[in-house]
N, C-alpha and C positions, 0 to 999 in steps of 0.2 A: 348853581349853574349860571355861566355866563350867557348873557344875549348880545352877539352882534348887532349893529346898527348900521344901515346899509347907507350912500351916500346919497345928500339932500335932494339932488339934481338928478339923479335917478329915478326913472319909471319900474325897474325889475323890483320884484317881489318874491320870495321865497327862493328855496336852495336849484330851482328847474326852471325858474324863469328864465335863465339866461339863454338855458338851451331853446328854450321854447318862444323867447321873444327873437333867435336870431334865425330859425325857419319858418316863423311867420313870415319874417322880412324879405325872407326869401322864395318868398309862395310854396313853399313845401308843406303839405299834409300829408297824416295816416291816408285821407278817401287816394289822394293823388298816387299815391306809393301803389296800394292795392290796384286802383284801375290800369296803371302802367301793368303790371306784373300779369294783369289777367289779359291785356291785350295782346302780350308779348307770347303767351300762352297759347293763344286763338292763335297768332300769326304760325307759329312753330309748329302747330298741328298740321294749319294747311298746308304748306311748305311739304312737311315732312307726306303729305297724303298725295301732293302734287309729284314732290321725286319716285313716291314709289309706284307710282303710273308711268312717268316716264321713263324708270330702271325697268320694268316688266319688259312694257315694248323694245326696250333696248336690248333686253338681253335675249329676246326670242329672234331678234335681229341679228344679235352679234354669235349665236350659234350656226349660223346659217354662211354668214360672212366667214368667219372662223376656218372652215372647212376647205375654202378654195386659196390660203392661202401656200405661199410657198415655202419651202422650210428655210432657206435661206433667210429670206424674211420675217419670220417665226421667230427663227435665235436670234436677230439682231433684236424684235419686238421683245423678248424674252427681260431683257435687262430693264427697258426701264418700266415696264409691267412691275419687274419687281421693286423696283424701287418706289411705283406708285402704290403698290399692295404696301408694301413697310410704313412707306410713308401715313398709308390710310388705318394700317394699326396702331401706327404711334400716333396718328390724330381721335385714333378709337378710347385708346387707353387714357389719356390725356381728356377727353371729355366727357369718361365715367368717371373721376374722380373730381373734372369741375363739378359736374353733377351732383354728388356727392357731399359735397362742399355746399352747393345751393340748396339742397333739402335741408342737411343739420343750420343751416343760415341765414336764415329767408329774410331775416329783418336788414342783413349787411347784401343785398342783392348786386347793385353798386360795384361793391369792392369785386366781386367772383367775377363780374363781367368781365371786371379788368384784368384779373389774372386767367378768363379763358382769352384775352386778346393778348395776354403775354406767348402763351402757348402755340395760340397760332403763329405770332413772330417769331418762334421761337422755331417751328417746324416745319415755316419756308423758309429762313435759315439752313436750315438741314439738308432740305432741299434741294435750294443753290447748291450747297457746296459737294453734295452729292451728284449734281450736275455737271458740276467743275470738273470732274476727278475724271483721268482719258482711261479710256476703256484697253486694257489690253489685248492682246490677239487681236485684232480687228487690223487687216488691212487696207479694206478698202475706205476709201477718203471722202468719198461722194456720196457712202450712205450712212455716214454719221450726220452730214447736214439736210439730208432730204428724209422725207418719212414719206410713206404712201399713204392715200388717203385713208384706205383700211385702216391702219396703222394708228392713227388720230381719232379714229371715229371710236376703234379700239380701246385707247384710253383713256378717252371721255365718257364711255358709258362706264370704264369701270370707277373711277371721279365720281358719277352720279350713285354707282350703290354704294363709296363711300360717306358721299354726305345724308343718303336716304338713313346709312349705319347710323350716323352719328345724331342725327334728327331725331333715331328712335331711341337712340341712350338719353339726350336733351329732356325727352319725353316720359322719361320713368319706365322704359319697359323692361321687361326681363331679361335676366344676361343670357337664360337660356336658349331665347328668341331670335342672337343673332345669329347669323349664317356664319358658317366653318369658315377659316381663313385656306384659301386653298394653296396648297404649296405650289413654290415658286422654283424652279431651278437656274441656279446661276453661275457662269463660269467664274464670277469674284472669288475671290475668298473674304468675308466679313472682317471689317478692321475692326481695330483694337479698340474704336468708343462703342459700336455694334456690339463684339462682345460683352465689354462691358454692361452695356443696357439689358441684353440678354441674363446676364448672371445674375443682376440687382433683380430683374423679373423673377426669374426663378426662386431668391431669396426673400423676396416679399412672399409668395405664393409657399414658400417650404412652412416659412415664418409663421405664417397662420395657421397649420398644421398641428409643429410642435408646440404654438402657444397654448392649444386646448387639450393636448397632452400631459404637459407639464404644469397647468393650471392647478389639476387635480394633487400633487405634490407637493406645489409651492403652498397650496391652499395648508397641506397637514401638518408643512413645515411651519408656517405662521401659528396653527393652530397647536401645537406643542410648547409647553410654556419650559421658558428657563430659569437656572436658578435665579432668585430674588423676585422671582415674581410672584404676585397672589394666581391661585388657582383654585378649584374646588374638586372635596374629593370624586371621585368613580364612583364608592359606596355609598358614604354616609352624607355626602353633598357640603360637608361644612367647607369653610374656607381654612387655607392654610399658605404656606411661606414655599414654594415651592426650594429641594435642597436636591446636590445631586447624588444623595442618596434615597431621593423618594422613586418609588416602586411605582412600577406599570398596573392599572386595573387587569380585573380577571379577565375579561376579553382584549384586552389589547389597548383600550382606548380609555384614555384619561390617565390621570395619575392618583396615588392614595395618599390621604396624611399620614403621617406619623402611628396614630393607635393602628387605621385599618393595616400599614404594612405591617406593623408588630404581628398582628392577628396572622396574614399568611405568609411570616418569616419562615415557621417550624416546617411549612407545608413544604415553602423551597429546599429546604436544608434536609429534609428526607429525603425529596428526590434525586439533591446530589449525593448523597449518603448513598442511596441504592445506586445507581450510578458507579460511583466508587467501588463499593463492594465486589458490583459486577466485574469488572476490570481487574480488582484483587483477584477473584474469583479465577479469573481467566486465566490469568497467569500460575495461580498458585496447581491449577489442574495440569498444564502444559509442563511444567516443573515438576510433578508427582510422576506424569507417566514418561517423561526423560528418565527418570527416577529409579523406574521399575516398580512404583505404588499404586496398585492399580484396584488399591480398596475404595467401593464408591461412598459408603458411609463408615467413619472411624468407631469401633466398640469406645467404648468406658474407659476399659483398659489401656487402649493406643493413646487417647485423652490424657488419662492422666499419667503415663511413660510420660509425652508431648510435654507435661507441666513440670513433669519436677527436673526432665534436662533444661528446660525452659531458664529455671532457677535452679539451677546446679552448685550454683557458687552458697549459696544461704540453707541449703540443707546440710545435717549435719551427719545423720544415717539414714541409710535406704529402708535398714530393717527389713524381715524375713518376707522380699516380694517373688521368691523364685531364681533360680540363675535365668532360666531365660529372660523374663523381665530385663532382668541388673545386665543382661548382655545387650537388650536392645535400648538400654538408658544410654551404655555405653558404644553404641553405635552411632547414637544423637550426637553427643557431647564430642567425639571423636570428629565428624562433621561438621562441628561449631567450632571445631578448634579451642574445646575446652576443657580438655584432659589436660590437666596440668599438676605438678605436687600433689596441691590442696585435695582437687578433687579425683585423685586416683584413690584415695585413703576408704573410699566409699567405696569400691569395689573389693577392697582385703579383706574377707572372711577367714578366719585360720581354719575351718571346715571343705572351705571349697576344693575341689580337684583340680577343675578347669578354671583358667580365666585366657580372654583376648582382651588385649590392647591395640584400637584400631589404628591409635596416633600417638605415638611417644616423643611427637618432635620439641612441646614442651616442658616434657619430667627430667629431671637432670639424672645423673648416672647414682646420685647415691639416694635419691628417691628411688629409683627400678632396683637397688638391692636391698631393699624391704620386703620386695617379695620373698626373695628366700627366708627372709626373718620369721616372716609372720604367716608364710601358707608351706612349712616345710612336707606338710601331706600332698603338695603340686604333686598330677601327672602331665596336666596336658598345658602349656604353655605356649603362647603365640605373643610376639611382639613386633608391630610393624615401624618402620621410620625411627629408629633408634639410633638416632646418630648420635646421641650424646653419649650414649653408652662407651665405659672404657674396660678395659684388660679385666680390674680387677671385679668387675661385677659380676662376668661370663667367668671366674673362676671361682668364685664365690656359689653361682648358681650348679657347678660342677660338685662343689663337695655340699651342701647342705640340701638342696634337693634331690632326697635320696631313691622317693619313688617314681622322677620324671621320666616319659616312656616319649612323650611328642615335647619337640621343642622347635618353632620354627622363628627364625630371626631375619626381618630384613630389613636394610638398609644401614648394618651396625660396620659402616666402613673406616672406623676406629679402633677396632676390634682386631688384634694382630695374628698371623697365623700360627705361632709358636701357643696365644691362647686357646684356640681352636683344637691344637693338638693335645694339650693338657684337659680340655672337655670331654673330651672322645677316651680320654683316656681313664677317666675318673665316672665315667658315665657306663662305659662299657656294653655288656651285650643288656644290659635293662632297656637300653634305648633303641623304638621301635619307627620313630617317625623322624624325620628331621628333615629341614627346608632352608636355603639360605638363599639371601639375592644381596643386590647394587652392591656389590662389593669388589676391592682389587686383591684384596692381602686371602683371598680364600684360595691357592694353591694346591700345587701335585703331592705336597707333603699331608696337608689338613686334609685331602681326597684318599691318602694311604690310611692314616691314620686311624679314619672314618672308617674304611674297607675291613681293618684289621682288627679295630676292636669293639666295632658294631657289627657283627658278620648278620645279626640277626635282622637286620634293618628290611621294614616292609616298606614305607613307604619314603621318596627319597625327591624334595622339590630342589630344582639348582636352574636358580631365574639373573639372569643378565650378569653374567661373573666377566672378569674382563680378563683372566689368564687361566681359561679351563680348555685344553685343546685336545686331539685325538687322542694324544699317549693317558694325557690323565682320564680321559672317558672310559679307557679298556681298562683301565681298574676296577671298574663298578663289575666286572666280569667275574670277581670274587662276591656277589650279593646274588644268591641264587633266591633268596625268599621275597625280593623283591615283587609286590603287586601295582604298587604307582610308581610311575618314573616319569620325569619333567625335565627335561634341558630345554629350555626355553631362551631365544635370544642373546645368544654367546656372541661374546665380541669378535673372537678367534673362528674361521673356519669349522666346520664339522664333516667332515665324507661318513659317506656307506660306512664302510666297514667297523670300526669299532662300536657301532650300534648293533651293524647285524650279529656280531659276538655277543653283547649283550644280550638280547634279542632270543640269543641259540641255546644262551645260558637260565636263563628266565623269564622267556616268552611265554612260556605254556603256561604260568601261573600269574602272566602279567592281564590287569584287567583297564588299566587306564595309561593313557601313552602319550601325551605332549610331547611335541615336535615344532613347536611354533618357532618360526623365525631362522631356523636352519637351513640356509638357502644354496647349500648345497647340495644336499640331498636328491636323490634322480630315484626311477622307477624301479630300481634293483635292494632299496628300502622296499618299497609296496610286496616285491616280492617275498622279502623274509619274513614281512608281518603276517601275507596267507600262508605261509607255511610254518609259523609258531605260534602264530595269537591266538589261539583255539575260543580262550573264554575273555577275549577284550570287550570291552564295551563302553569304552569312552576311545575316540581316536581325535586329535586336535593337529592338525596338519596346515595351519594359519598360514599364508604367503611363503607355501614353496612352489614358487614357481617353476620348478623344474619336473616336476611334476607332469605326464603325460595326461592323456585322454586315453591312449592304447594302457594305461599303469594303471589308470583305474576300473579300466574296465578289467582287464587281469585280474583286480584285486577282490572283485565282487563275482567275480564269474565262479561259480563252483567250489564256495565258499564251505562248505560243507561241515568244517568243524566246528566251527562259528554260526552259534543259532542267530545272530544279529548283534548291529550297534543301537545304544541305546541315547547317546550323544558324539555327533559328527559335524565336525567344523574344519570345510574348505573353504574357509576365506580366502582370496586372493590369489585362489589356486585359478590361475588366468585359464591353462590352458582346457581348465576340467570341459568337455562336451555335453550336446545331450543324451549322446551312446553312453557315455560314462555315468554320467547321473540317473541316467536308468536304470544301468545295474545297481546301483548302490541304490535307490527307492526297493527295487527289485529283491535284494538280500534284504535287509532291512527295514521294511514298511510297517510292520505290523508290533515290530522291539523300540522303532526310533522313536524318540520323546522330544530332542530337540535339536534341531539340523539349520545350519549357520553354512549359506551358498555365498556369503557377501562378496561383490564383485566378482561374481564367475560371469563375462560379459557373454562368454559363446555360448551360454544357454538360449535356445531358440524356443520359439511358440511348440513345438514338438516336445520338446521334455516334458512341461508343466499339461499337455494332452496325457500323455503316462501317468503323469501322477494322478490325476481324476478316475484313471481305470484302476485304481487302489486304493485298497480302506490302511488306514494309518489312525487304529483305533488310540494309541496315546501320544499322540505328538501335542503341545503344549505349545510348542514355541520355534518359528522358523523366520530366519532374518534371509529376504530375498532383495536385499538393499542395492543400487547401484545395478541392476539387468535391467535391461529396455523392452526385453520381453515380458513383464511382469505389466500386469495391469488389471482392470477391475474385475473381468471374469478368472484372473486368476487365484486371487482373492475369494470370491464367492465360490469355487469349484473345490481350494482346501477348506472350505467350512462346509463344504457336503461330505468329505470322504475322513478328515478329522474332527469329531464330535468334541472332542476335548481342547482344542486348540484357543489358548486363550492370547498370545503374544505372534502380533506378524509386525516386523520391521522391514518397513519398504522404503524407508531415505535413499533420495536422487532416482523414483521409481516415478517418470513425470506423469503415468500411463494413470496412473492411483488419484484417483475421482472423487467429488462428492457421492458420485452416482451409486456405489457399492453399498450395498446395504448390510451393516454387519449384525452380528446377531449380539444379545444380551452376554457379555461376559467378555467379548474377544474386544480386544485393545489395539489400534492401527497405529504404530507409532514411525513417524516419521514421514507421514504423507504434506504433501505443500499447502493443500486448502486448511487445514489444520492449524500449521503454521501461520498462515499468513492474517487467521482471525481473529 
């Protein structure tokens, strides 16, 4: 260590000499400093005990004064009242913070005096210039420079309870102690530094508020460590490297190292797993009963169907699981769009009678004639979306499948009608069923053909043909054994009449009757069907709107040959009523199994009343979708009166509640709370 040597000619000694040899010199002492400070103390006491003797009597004086004067004189006293109240605030404010300054400072006593005599300069200043400024409105001239003695006296006592204020702030007393500043009214409007001072007030005083607010936050934000820093665990207390993938303790507070979060990683990772699940979950049930699936736990058996379409592609044989089984593997797989070559070969038993193919839009045409190869015992054949299909394979399936009784084909619009005509021909009266749709080339020729040498034909589907029209319909007028008949969504017009010859010809033994889509049809169809469909029991009457309220009620009125429907679907039959739907509940309540109103808007609160006063011991299934009548007591009143009812579709039915309470087994599909969770 080095030691300074201080110079020869010097009396100073040590590092405080200098300070302490140059206020000797100057008579300054500690005792001198303290006896000033406590004199100045004594004096500000009496002082401040003297004004407030003489503010009492002043102001028990100046309420008395106050009273007699004039108003005139009042409002001119008004202004500078106010300016001496402002001013006596801003000498208020101004020396709680010298104040302020003099307690945390006592040893710099000195310096604060100087800056409460800044202040003072600073707020006659203000003052003056507040003096200066001419007073608006004011016209008279003589009494801006005269005051009345009132007037004076007036503003001197209120001078003395400012300085009595400000003597007791001096004094250390409490802020809560002063007296209320009283308001002032004044015809100015406050300039532009006014406000200003005002705002900064209020920003200090907000200031302080939010500080102890936000203390609490800033405190937790400090207190959270970031990465690279040391920190110690929540659990096990050691120290460690803080990373940002270290984990929050179990309550919230701290962080873990590295072993402790390993420990409650699995814990997170199940909850979002259940989490997940739940949400699969959600969806996958929402999906089921759009579906029509409306099993709540899947058997063994639905399980493993589920597994082996699942992997359809790597099995090689089904082996003896049943046809129905092997029909419902090929319902999956058809669904999944994976009926293809490969795996059609799994369904070829040369034993079997029946097979359906739900989707043929991947097997090519000389895969689909294997079936005749290798199941030549086929009677019942179904094959949907066949469009790869050509000529020779529909004439191939004419001569080799010799025992085919049902064959329905659709979408095989490759398939030309001169082949059509050599099927029919080759096929003859064996063939008892037959369906075709989306096709253009099925014409009046394939429709004679059909007539001529299937006379024996029961059942007969013909779904959206685009050249089947009145003349080729009255053909069917040669098929008297007919029990199902379908013309469903023709491209071409349809009228009355060559149905009701149909109709006249094979009504009384007809039991099922699609009419969907035929939108010309009027009330004079409804007529010929009560007067030939004795034993119907399926009617599908989908979006004819031409269709009456007066037609239907006809149609149900005095029904008498007709013990009941057992499936009724008037969809979109707009004009159906609640007269009308009556009678048809009415004929048919106690036969009906599943009844389809969709979008019959003019059904009122009065229909669904009728139907409560009726037992509807097997109905199953009713779509009241799209009526604004429908709502949760309508709901709850068919689950009194159908005991069996397990399917209600009430899509765009806004009336349809959480509220409804359904029972064990029945399924709501299509309501919005449902949806939306």
């Amino acid at each position: 260590m080095v030691r300074r040597n201080a110079a020869p000619n010097s009396a100073v000694r040590g590092p405080n000499s200098a300070l302490t040899e140059f206020l000797r010199e100057k008579g300054v002492s500690a005792r001198e400093i303290q006896q000033q400070a406590r004199q100045r103390l004594q004096q500000a006491q009496a002082e401040a005990q003297r004004a407030a003797e003489e503010a009492a009597a002043a102001k028990a004086k100046a309420g008395a004064d106050d009273q007699d004067e004039d108003q005139d004189e009042y409002q001119d006293d008004e202004e500078e009242v106010g300016e001496s109240s402002a001013a006596g605030a801003r000498r208020r404010t101004r020396a709680s913070a010298s104040n302020a300054r003099s307690k945390s400072r006592r040893t710099r006593k000195d310096e604060d005096d100087d800056e409460e005599m800044d202040d003072v300069f600073d707020e006659d200043e203000e003052e003056a210039e507040e003096e200066v400024k001419p007073r608006r409105g004011r016209q008279r001239g003589a009494a801006t420079s005269q005051s009345t003695p009132q007037t004076t006296e007036s503003s001197r006592k209120r001078k003395r309870m400012t300085t009595v204020e400000v003597s007791l702030v001096a004094l250390g007393e409490d802020s809560e102690s002063e007296p209320e500043e009283t308001p002032v009214r004044s015809k100015k409007k406050p300039t532009k530094a006014q406000l200003k001072k005002m705002k900064e007030r209020e920003a200090r005083r907000n200031g302080d508020e939010e500080a102890d607010s936000d203390s609490g936050m800033d405190l937790y934000r400090v207190s959270v460590p970031v990465p690279g820093q040391i920190a110690f665990c929540a659990e096990c207390n050691c120290r460690f490297t803080v990373t940002p993938y270290s984990r929050e303790g179990p309550d919230g507070e701290g962080l873990l190292c590295h072993a402790c979060g390993k420990k409650s990683a699995p814990i997170e990772k199940a909850e979002n797993k259940k989490k997940q699940v739940t949400r699969t979950n959600k969806k996958s049930s929402a999906r089921a009963l759009l579906d029509g699936d409306h099993s709540e736990v899947k058997t063994l058996q639905e399980l493993c169907i589920q597994l082996v379409a699942k992997h359809i592609d790597d099995v090689e044989a089904l082996g003896d699981i049943g046809s129905h089984n092997m029909d419902k593997i090929c319902q999956i797989i058809s669904k999944n769009r994976s009926l293809n070559d490969h795996t059609m070969k799994l369904f070829i038993e040369p034993a079997d009678h029946v097979l359906r193919f739900y989707d043929c839009s991947k097997i090519e045409s000389d895969s689909l004639r294997q079936i005749g190869a290798f199941l030549p015992s086929l009677r019942r054949l179904q094959l949907k979306f066949c469009g790869r299909m050509r000529d020779d394979c529909l004439d191939y399936y004419g001569t080799q499948l010799k025992q085919l009784e049902s064959f329905e084909i659709y979408g095989a619009f490759n398939v030309k009608e001169e082949t059509y005509v050599r099927f029919f021909q080759n096929r003859g009266r064996k063939l008892k069923e037959f369906g075709v749709s989306d096709t253009s080339r099925f014409r009046a020729a394939a429709m004679e053909a059909l007539v001529d040498n299937c006379p024996d034909l029961e059942v007969l589907r013909l779904k959206t043909l685009t050249n089947i029209d009145d003349e080729c319909i009255r053909l069917l007028t040669g098929l008297p054994n007919l029990r199902v008949l379908e013309i469903s969504e023709p491209s071409l017009d349809l009228t009355d009449q060559p149905i009701i010859d149909i109709l006249n010809t094979c009504g009384s033994g007809l039991k099922e009757l699609n009419l969907n889509g035929c939108f010309q049809l009027t009330d004079t169809l409804l007529e010929a069907i009560h007067s030939s469909c004795g034993q119907l029991e399926i009617l599908e009457l989908e979006e004819l709107d031409l269709l009456t309220n007066d037609g239907f009620s006809a149609l149900f009125t005095d029904w008498s040959i007709n013990p009941g429907l057992k499936h009724v679907n008037l969809s979109r039959c707009v004009l159906l009523e609640s007269s009308g739907f009556a009678r048809m509940i009415d004929h048919s309540a106690r036969a009906l199994e599943k009844l389809s109103v969709n979008s019959c808007k003019e059904l009122e609160t009065d229909a669904w009343d009728f139907v409560m006063e009726v037992e509807m011991p097997v109905l199953e299934e009713i779509d009241v979708s799209f009526i604004r009548s429908v709502g949760d007591g309508t709901v709850e009143g068919l689950m009194k009166v159908a005991p069996k009812l397990a399917v209600v579709k009430g899509w765009g039915c806004f009336r349809l509640t959480e509220s409804v309470g359904l029972k064990e087994g029945l399924h709501l599909v299509g309501r919005e709370a449902d949806l939306l969770t």
